[in-house]
N, CA, C and O atoms as a Maestro MAE file, in Angstrom:
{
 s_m_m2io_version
 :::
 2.0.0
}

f_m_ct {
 s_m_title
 :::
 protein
 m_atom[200] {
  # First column is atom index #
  i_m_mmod_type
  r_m_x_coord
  r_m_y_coord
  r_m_z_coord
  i_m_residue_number
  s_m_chain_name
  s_m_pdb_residue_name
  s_m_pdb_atom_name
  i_m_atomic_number
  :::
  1 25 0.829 -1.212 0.000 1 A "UNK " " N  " 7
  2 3 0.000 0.000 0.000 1 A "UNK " " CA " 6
  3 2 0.861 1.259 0.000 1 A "UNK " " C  " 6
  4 15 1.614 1.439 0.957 1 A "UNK " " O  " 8
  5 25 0.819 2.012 -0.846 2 A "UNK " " N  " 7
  6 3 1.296 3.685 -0.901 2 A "UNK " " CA " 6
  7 2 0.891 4.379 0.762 2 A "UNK " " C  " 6
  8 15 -0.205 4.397 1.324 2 A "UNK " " O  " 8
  9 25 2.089 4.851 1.190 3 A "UNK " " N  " 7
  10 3 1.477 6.059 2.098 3 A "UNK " " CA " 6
  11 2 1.450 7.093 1.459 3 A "UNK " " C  " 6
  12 15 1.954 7.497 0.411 3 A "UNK " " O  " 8
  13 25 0.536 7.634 2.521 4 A "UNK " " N  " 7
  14 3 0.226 8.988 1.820 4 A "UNK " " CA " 6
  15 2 1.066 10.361 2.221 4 A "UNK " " C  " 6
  16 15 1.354 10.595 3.395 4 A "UNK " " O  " 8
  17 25 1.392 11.153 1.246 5 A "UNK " " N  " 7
  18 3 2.117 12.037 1.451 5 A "UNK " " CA " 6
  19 2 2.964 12.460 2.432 5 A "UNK " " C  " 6
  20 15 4.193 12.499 2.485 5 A "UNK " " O  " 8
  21 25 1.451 13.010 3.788 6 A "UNK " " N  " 7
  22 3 1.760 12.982 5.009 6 A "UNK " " CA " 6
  23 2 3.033 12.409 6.060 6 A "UNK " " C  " 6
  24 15 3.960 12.931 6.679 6 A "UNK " " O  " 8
  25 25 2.411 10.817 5.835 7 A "UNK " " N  " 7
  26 3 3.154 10.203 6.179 7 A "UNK " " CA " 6
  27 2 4.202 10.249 5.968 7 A "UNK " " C  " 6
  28 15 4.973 10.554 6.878 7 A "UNK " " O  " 8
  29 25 4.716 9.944 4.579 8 A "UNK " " N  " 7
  30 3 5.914 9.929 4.276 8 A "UNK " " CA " 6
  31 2 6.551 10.784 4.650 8 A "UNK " " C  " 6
  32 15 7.666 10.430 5.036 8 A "UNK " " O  " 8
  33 25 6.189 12.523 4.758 9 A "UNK " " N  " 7
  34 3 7.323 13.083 4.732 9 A "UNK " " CA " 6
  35 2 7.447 13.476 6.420 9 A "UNK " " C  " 6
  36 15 8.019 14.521 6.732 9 A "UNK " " O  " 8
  37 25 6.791 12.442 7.625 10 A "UNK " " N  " 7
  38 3 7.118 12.405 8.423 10 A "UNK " " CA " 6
  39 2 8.585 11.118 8.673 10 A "UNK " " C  " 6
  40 15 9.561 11.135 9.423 10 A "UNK " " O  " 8
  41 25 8.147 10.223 7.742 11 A "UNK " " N  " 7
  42 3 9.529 9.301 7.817 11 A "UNK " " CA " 6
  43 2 10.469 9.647 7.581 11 A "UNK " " C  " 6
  44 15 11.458 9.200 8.162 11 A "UNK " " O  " 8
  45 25 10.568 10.741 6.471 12 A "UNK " " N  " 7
  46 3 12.256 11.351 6.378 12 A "UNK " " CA " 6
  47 2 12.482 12.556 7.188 12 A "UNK " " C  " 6
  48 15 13.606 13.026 7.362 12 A "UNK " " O  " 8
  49 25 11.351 13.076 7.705 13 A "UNK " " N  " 7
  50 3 11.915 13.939 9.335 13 A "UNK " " CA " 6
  51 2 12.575 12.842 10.366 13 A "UNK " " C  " 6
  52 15 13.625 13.139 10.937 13 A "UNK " " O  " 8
  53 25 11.979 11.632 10.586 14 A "UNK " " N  " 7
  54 3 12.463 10.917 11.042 14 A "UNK " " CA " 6
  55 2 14.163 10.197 10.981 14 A "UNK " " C  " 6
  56 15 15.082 9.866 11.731 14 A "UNK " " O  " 8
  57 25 13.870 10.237 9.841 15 A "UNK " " N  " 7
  58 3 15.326 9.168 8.947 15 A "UNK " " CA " 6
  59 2 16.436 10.750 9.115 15 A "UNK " " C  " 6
  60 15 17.577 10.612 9.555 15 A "UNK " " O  " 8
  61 25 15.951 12.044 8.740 16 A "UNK " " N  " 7
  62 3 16.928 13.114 8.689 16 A "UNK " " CA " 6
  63 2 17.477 13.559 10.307 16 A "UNK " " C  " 6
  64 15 18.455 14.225 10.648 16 A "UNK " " O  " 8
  65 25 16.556 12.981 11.004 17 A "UNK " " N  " 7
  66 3 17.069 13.066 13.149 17 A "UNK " " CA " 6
  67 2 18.007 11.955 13.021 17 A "UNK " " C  " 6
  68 15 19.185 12.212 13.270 17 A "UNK " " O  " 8
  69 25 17.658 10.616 12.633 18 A "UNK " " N  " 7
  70 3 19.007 9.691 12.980 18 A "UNK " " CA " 6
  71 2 19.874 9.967 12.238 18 A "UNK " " C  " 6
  72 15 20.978 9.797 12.755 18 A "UNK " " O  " 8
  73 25 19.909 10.411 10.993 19 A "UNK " " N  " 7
  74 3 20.695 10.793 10.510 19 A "UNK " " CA " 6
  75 2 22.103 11.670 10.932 19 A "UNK " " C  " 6
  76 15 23.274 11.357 10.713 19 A "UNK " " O  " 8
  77 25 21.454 13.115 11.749 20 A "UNK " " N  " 7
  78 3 22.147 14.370 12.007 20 A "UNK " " CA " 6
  79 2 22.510 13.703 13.720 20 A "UNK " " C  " 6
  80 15 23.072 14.477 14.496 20 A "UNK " " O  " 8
  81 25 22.237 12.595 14.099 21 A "UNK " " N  " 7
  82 3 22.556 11.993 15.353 21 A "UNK " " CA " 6
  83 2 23.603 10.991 14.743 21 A "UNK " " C  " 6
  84 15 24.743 11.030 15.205 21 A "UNK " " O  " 8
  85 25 23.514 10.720 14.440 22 A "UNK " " N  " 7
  86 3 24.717 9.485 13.657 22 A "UNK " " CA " 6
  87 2 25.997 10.316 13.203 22 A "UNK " " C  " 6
  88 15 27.150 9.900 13.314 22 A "UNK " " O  " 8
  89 25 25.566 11.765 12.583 23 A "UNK " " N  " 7
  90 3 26.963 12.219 11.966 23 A "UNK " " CA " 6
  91 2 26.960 12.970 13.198 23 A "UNK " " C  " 6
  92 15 28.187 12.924 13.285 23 A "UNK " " O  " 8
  93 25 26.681 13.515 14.058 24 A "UNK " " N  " 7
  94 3 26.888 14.078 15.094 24 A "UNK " " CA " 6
  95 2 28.030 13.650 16.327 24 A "UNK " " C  " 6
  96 15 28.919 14.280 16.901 24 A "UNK " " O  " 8
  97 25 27.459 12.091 16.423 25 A "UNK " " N  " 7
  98 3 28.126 11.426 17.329 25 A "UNK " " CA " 6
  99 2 29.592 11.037 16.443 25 A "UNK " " C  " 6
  100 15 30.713 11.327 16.860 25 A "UNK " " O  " 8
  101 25 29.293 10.253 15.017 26 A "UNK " " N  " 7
  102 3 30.894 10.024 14.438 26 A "UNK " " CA " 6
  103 2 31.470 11.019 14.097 26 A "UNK " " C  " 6
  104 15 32.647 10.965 14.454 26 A "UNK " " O  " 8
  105 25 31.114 12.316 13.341 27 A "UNK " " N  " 7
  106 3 32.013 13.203 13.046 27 A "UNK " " CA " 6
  107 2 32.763 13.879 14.016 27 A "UNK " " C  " 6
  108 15 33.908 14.272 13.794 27 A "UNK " " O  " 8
  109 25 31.982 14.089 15.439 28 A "UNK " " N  " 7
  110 3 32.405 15.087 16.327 28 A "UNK " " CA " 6
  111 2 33.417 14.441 16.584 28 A "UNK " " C  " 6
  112 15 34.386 15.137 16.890 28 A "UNK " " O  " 8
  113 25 33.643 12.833 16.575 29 A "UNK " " N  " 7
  114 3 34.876 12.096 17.497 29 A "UNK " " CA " 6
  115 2 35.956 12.137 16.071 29 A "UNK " " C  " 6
  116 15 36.850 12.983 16.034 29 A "UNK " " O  " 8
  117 25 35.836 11.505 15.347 30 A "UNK " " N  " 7
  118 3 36.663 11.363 14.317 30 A "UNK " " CA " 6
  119 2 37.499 12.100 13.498 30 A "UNK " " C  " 6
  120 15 38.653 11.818 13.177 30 A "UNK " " O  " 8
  121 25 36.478 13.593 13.006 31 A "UNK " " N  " 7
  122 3 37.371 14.505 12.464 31 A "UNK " " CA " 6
  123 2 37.334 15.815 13.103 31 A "UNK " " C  " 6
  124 15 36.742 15.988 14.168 31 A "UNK " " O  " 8
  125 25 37.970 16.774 12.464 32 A "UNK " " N  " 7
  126 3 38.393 18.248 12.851 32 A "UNK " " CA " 6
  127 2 37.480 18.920 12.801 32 A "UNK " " C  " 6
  128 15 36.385 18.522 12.402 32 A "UNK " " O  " 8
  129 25 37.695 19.982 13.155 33 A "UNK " " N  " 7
  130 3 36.407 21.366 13.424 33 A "UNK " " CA " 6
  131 2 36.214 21.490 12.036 33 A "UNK " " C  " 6
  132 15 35.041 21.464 11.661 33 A "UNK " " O  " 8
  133 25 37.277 21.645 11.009 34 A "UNK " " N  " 7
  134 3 37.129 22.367 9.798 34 A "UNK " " CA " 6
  135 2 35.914 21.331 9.111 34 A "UNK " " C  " 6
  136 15 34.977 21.797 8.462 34 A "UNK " " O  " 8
  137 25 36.092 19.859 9.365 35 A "UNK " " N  " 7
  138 3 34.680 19.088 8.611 35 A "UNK " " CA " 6
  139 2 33.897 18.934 9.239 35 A "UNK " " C  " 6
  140 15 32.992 18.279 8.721 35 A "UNK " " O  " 8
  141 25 33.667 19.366 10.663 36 A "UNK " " N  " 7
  142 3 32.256 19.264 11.360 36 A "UNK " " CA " 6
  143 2 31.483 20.538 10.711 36 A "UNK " " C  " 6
  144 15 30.297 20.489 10.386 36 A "UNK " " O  " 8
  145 25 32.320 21.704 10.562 37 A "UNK " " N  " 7
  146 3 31.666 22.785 9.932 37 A "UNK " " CA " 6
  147 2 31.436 22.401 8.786 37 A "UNK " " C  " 6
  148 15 30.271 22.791 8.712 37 A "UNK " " O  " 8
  149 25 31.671 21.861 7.669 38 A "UNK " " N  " 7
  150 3 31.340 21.464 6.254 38 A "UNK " " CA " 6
  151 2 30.026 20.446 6.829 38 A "UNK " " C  " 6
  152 15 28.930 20.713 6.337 38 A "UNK " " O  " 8
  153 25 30.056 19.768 7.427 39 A "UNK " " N  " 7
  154 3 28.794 19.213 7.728 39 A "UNK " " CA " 6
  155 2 27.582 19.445 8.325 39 A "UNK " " C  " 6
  156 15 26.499 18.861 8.316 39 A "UNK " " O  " 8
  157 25 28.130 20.697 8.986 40 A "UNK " " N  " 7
  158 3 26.962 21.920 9.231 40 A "UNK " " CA " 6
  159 2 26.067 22.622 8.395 40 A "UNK " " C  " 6
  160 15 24.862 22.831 8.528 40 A "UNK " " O  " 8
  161 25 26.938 22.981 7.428 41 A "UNK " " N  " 7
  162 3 26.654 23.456 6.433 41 A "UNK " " CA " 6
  163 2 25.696 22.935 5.056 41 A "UNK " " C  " 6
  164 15 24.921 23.567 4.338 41 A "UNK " " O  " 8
  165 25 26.163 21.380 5.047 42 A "UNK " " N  " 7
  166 3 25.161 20.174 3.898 42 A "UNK " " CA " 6
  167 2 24.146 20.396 4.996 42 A "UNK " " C  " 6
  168 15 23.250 21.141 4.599 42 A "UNK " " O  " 8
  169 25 24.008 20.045 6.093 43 A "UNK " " N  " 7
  170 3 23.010 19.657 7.164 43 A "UNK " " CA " 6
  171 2 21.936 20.658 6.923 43 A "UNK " " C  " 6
  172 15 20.835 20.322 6.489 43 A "UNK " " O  " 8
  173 25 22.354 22.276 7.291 44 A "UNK " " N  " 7
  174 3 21.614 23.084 7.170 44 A "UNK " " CA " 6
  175 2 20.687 23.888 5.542 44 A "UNK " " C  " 6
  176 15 19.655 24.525 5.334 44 A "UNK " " O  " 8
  177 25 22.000 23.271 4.623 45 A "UNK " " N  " 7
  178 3 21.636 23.022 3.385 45 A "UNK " " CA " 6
  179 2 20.245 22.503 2.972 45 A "UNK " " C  " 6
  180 15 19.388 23.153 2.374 45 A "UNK " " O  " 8
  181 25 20.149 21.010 3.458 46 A "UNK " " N  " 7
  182 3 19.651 20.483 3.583 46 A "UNK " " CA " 6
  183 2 18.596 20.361 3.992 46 A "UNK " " C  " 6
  184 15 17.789 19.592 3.471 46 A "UNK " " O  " 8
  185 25 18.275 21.245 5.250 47 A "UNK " " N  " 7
  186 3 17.445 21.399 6.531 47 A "UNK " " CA " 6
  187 2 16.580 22.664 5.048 47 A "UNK " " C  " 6
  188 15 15.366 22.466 5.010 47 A "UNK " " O  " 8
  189 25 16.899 23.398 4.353 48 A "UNK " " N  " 7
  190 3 15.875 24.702 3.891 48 A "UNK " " CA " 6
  191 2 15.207 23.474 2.719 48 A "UNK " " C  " 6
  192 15 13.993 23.593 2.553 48 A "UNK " " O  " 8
  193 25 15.717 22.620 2.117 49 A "UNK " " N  " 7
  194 3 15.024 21.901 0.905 49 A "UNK " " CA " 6
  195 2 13.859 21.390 1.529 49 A "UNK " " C  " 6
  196 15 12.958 21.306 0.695 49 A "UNK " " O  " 8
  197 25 13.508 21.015 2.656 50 A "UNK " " N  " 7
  198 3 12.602 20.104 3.226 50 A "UNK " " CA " 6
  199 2 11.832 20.858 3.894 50 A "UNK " " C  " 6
  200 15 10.899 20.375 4.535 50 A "UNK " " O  " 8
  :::
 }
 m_bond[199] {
  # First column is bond index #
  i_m_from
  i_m_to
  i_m_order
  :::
  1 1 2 1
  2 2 3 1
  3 3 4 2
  4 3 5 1
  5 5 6 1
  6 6 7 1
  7 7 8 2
  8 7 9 1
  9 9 10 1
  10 10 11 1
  11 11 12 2
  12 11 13 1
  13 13 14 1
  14 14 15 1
  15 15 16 2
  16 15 17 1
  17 17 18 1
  18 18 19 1
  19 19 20 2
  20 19 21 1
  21 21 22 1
  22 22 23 1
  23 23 24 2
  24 23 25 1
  25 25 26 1
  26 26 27 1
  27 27 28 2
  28 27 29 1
  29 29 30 1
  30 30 31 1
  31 31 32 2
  32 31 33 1
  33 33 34 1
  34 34 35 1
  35 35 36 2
  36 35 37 1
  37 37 38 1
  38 38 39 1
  39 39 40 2
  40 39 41 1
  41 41 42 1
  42 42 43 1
  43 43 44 2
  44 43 45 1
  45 45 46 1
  46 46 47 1
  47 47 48 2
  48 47 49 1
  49 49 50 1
  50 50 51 1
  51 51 52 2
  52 51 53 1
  53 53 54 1
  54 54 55 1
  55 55 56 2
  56 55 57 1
  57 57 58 1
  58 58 59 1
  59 59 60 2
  60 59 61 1
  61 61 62 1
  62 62 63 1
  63 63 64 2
  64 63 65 1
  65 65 66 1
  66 66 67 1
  67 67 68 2
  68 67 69 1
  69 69 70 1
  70 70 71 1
  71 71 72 2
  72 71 73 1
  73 73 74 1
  74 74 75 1
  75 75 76 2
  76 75 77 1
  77 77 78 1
  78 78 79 1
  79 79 80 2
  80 79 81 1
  81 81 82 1
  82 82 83 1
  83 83 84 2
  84 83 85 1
  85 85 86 1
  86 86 87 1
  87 87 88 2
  88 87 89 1
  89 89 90 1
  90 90 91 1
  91 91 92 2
  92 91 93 1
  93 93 94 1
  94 94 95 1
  95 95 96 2
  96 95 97 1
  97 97 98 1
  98 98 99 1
  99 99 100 2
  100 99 101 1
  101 101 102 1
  102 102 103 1
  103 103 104 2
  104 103 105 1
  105 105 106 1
  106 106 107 1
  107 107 108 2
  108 107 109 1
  109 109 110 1
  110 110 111 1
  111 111 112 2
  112 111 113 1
  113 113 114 1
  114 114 115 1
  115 115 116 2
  116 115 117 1
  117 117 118 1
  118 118 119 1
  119 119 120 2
  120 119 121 1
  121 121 122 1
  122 122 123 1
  123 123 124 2
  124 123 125 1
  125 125 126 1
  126 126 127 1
  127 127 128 2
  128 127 129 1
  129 129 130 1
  130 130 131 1
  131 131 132 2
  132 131 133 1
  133 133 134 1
  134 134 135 1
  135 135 136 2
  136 135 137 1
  137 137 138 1
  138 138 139 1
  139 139 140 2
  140 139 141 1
  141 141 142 1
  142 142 143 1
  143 143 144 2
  144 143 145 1
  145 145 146 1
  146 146 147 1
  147 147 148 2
  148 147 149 1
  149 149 150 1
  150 150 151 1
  151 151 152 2
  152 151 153 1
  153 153 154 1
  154 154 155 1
  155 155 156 2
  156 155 157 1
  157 157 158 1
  158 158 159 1
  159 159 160 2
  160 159 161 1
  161 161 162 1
  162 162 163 1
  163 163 164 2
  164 163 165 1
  165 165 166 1
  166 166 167 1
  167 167 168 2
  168 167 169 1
  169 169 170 1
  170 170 171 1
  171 171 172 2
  172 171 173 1
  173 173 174 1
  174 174 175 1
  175 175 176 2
  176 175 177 1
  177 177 178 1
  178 178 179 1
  179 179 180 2
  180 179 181 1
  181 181 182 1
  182 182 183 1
  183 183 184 2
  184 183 185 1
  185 185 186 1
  186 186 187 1
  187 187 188 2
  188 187 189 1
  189 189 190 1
  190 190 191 1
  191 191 192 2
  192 191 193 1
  193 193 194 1
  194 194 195 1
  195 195 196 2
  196 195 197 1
  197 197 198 1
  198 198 199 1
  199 199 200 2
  :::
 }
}
């Protein structure tokens, strides 16, 4: 069965929180300030399309 619109675009609010929690937790440990800010930046990019 198709969901409907609604729905759906509550699943990728959903999928876009684990998402920005997932790069949150690995980027902050793994790399430098200079690519947490580049990932701020897709994130918030990101954040006006939706």
């Amino acid at each position: 069965m198709m969901k409907s619109l609604k729905e759906r675009s509550e699943d990728m609010k959903q999928l876009l929180k684990d998402l920005k929690k997932m790069i949150k937790q690995g980027w902050h440990k793994a790399k430098g300030i200079g690519k947490k800010k580049e990932e701020e930046i897709h994130l918030g990019y990101r954040r006006t399309m939706f």
